[in-house]
Each structure stands twice: as C-alpha cells, then as structure tokens.
N, C-alpha and C positions, 0 to 999 in steps of 0.2 A: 576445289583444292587450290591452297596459292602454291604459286611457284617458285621455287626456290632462289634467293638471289643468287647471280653469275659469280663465278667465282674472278676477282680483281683482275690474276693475274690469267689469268686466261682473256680479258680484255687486251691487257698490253701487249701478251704477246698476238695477237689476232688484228687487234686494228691498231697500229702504231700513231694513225693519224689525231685518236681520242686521245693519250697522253704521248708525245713524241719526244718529250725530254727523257735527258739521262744524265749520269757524271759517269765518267771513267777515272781509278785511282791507281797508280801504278805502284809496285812495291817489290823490295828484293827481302826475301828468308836469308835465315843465316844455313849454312852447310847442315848443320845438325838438325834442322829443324824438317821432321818428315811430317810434310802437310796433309799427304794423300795424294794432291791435287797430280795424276799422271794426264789427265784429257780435260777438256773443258767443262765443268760441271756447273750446276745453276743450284743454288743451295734452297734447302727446306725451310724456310724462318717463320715464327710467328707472324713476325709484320707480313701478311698478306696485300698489303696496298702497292706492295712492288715488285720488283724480278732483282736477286744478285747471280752475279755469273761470275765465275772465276776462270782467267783462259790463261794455262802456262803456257811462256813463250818460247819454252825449249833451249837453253841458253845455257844446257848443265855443265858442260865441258871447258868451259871459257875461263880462262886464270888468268885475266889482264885484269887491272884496277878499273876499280870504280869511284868515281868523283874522290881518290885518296884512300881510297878502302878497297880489301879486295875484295872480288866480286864474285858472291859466293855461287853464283850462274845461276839462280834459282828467282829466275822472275818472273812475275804475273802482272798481267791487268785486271782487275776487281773490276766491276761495271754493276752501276745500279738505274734502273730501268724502267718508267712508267708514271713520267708527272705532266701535270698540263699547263707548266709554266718554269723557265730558266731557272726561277727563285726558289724554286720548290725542288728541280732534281741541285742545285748547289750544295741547298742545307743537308738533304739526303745521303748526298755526296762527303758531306765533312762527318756527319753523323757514322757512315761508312768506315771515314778516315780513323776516326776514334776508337770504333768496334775494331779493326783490324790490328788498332798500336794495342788496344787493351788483350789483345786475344795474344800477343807472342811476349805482351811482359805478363799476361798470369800466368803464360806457358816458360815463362824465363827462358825466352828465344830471341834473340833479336831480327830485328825489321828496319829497312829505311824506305821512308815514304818517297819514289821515285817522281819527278815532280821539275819542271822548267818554266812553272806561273804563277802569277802571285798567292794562290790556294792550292794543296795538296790535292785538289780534283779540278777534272776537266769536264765543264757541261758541254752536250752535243746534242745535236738533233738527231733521232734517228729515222727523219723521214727526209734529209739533205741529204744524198747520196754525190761523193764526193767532193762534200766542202770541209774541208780542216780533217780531210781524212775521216773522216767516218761514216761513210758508206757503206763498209763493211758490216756496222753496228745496227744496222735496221731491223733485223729478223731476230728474234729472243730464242736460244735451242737450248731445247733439255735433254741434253744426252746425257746426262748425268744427273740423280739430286742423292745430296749430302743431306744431312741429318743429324749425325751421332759422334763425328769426330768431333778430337776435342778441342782442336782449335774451330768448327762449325762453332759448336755450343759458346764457346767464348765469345765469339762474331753476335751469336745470337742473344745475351746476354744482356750487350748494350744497343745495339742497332734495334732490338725489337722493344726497349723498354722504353717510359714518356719521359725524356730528359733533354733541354738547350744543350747544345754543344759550347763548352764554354773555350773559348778559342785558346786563351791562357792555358786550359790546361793540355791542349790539344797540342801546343807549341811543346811546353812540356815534356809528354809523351813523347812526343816524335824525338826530341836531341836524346832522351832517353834512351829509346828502341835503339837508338841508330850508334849508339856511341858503342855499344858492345861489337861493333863490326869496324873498329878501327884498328889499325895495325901497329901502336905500339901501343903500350901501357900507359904511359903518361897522357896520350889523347884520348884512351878512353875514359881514364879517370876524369880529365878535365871535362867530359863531355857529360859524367854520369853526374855530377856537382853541379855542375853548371844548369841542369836540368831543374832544379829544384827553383830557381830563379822568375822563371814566369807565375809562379804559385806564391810568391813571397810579395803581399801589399806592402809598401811602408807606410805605415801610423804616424804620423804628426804625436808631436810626446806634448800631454795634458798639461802644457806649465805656461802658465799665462805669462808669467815674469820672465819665463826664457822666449820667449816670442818676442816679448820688448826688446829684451837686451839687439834679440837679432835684428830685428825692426831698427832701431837705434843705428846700430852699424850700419848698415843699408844706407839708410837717410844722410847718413855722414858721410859715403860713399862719395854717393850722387853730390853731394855741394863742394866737393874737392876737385878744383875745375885744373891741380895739377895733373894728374892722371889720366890716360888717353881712354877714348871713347870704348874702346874695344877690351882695354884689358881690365876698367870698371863695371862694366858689363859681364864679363863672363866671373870677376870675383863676387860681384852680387847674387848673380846664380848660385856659385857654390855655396857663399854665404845663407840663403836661403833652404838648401839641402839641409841643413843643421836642423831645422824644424821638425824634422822626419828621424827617423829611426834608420840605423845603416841596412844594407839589402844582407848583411852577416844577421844581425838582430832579427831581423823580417824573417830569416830562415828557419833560426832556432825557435821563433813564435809558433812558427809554421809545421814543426816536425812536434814540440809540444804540445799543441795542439787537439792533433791526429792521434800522436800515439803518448798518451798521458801515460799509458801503464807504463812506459820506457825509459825512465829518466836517462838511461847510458845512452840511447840515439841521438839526447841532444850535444851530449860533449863529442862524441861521434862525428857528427856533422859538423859540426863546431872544428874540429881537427882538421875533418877533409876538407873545410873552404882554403882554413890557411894555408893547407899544402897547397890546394891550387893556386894559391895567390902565389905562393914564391915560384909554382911551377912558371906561370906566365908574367912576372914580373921579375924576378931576379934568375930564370934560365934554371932551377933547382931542380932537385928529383928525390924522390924516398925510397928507401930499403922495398918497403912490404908494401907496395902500390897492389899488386894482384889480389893480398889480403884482404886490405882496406877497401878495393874498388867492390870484391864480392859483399864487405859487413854494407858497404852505402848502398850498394845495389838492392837490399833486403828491405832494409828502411825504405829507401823510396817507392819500390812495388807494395810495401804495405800503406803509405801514404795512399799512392793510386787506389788503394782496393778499400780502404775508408771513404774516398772520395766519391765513388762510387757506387759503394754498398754494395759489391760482390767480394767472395772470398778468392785467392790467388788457387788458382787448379795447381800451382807447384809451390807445396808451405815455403817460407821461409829458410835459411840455412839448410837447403834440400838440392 
C-alpha cells in the first residue's frame, strides 16, 4: 500500500526549520465591518502549501486617530507562513495583501493596509527568535479554523487562485480600501478617484506627423542657447508628455473598457476627475460629494471584479 503524502501544512507547522519564512500584513477594518475574528484563528484555504493566521490585536475601544483617519480599533496582523526562501514568503505576502483589499471591497468595507516599509508585508524568520521582533511568530496555532465566512471565502478567492500579483493594481486597491476611512468627504472622494490612476497606461497617440511636429520643437529647444539649462530641460519634458494621452483620457479608456455595457460610467468618471482637480487645485468643493463618491465607488469595485474574474459578494448600488 503507498502512503499517503503528508499533508503541507502540518510540515510547517511541525518543523519550522524545513520552510522558516513567512510575511506578516498588518491591516485595520472599518467599525461596521464584523470579521468574526474575536481570537486568533488560522483559516481553511485551498492553497494547502501554507498556514494564514489572523491575530486581533484588541484595540476595539481606542478613538484617537490614525495616520489622519479615525481609527476604527479593529486591528489585526494577517501572517502567512511556510516558504523555504525570503522571495517566496514576499510574493505570498503581497498575494496575501491583495486577497485581503479584494475581500472588504467585494464586501464594500473598508480597509487600510497598516504598513511602515517599502511593501504592505513584512518577511521574517520564524526560526530567529528575537530578531526584528519576531520571536513570538515561531510556533503556527490553530485554535481556530475558518472556512465559511464571508470575508474567509473572499480571502480564499484570490490568495488560492494562479494569478502574478500585479503591483499597479495592488496600489490601486489599497488608496481604494483605505479612502472610505477618511474623515471628511472631500478626502474621501479624492482618494476614491484617485485610485483609479495606477490602472490608467497612457498610449502614445498613433500620428506619426504629430510626433514630428513634437520632435521638431524639442530640437529647436535644445539649439536655443538663450534659455538656461534647467528650464529647457524640464519644458522639453513636458513637451514630450504631449506624445501620450492625458492620465483624464487613460481613465476613461480604462473604465470603457471594463465596463462597455456602461456608457454613463464613462462621463461619470469623467465628472469625478474634474471635481477633483478643482478640489486640489483651486481649494473647491461640490453639493452631492456623498452621492457621487457612492456612484464612483460602484464603478470602481466593478472594475476590480472584472479585473479579476470574481463577482462582488455586495452587487452594486446595494
């Protein structure tokens, strides 16, 4: 009779020294959002190659701000757990990050990815026992496994399926999550807009003859030796931008796209940039910001859930 292979994660949590990497992601829920999470539980996932734990940190009573927002006390550490190389618990770790932004915008909750390093996760060793503080993190417990919640299953969705983490949209998501936990209206709006920005390529526009003309000016730049170094330089830059499509145009390419059936999301969109642009360039503000921030809000989680080929567990206008 053969024997059955061992199951993964009963490796990592058993000999830490066979995979001793891990990332830890820290993240704050919004007030409304009921996770489950009352103790520290280790979640059920397809992906079998690793251990998630989720540890709240007890924090529910606290009403002082947070980095500008207020802080709705509801913080956790996420931890994923059981690679045999830095490189490998990172990606895991951003992978992580992703499933966790996509689990409270399909839940239309918000989330900020809690975070003091150049990446939303922190890799560790869990066989260093107190270096960079994690010590603590050696031993994997399952006093808890999740399964059926519906932000699990959302977790589960993307973290267990074969997809690169594509950082752009990872950026994305996060000013996303996180704008709905600002304290006035006009930052959230500019934050919900603004999100749409790392997902918007500019195209070079197909006109050979307008490339000359640009080209042309450039060259005339540089031979005009009245003009100082510095301010030739950065007019040539700009001149150069003209090649491209504005990041306004990249938007609306971007939301038609996604959502062809829509045609009203693009003039949608198309509104909320401008408003943002007077919000942050001329001090402005609009009547129905609440209004508008919920229609853009809708649009964008439908984007995200094209982008990804899952459906939003909370429809649209719901």
């Amino acid at each position: 009779m053969s024997r059955s292979k061992p199951d993964p994660r009963k490796i990592i949590s058993d000999s830490p020294n066979r995979r001793p990497y891990g990332a830890k992601v820290g993240i704050v829920l919004g007030e409304t959002d009921e996770s489950g999470f009352d103790g520290e539980a280790s979640l059920l996932l397809n992906d079998k190659e690793s251990i998630v734990r989720i540890v709240p940190l007890n924090e529910e009573k606290d009403e002082s701000q947070f980095r500008g927002r207020r802080k709705t006390a509801k913080k956790l550490d996420v931890y994923v757990e059981g690679f045999a190389t830095a490189g490998e618990a990172e990606q895991k770790g951003l992978k992580l990050s992703l499933a966790l932004l996509w689990a409270a915008i399909s839940r239309k909750h918000p989330l900020l990815l809690d975070y003091h390093t150049p990446l939303p996760c922190m890799v560790f060793d869990r066989t260093q026992q107190g270096r960079g503080g994690s010590g603590f993190m050696m031993s994997v417990s399952f006093r808890v496994v999740m399964s059926s919640s519906s932000m699990v299953e959302r977790i589960n969705e993307i973290f267990s399926a074969d997809l690169e983490v594509d950082r752009q949209l990872l950026v994305s998501m996060e000013l996303f999550a996180s704008a709905r936990l600002e304290t006035t209206e006009r930052s959230r709006f500019v934050g919900l807009v603004s999100s749409l920005e790392p997902l918007a390529k500019r195209n070079r526009y197909p006109n050979r003859e307008l490339q000359d003309l640009i080209g042309s000016f450039v060259e005339q730049l540089s031979n005009t030796a009245s003009i100082p170094d510095n301010i030739r330089a950065s007019v040539q830059g700009r001149i150069r931008e003209l090649e491209r499509e504005s990041i306004s145009q990249a938007i609306k390419r971007l939301v038609k796209e996604h959502l062809p059936e829509n045609p009203d999301a693009v003039s949608m969109i198309d509104e909320a940039y401008n408003i943002r642009s007077k919000i942050l360039h001329e001090g402005a503000s609009d009547a129905d910001l609440d209004r508008k921030s919920q229609e853009i809000e809708d649009i964008i989680r439908q984007i995200y859930s094209r982008i990804l080929k899952h459906d939003l567990f909370v429809p649209p206008n719901q």
